[in-house]
C-alpha positions in Angstrom: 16.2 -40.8 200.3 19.7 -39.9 201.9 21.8 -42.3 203.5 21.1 -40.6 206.9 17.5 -40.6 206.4 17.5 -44.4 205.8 19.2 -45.1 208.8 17.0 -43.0 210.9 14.0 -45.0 209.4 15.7 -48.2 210.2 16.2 -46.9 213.6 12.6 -45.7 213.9 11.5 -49.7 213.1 13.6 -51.5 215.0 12.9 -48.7 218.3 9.3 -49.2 217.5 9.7 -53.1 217.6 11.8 -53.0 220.8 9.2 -50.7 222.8 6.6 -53.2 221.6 8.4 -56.3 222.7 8.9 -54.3 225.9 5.2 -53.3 226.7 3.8 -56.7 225.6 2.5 -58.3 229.3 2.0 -61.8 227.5 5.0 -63.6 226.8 3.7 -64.9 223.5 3.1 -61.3 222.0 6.5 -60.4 223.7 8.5 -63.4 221.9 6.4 -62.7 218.8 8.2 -58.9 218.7 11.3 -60.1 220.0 11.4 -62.4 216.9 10.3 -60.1 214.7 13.2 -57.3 216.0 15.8 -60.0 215.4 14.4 -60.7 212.0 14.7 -56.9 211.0 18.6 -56.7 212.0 19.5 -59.6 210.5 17.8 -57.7 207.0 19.0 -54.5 207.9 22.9 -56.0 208.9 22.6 -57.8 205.2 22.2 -54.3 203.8 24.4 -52.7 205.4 26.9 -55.0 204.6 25.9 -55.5 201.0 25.8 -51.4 200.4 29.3 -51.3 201.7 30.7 -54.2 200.0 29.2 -52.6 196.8 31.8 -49.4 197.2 34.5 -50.9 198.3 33.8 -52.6 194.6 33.0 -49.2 193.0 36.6 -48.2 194.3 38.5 -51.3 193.3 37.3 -50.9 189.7 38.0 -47.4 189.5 42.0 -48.3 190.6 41.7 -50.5 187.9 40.4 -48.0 185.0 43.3 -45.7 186.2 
């Protein structure tokens, strides 16, 4: 899967969540999407920031193969 595709997947999910969270008339059900919304960034933010801290590697080790 292409890095575009993945994003638009994570989009998809968290835009899914948000709409449910949004619909939901009990507050339970909306605090139980809300929650579960935050849950996904926080994953998806570790990720992101994992996949970009593993190139900025890539290209420090390739300067120092050079």
């Amino acid at each position: 899967m292409s890095k575009e595709q993945e994003l638009q997947v994570m989009m998809k999910r968290l835009n899914n969540l948000a709409n449910s969270a949004n619909k939901a008339k009990d507050k339970g059900m909306k605090q139980i999407w809300s929650d579960k919304w935050h849950t996904l960034v926080k994953t998806y933010a570790q990720k992101i920031q994992k996949d970009q801290t593993f190139k900025e590697n890539v290209k420090l080790n390739e300067r120092l193969n050079d």
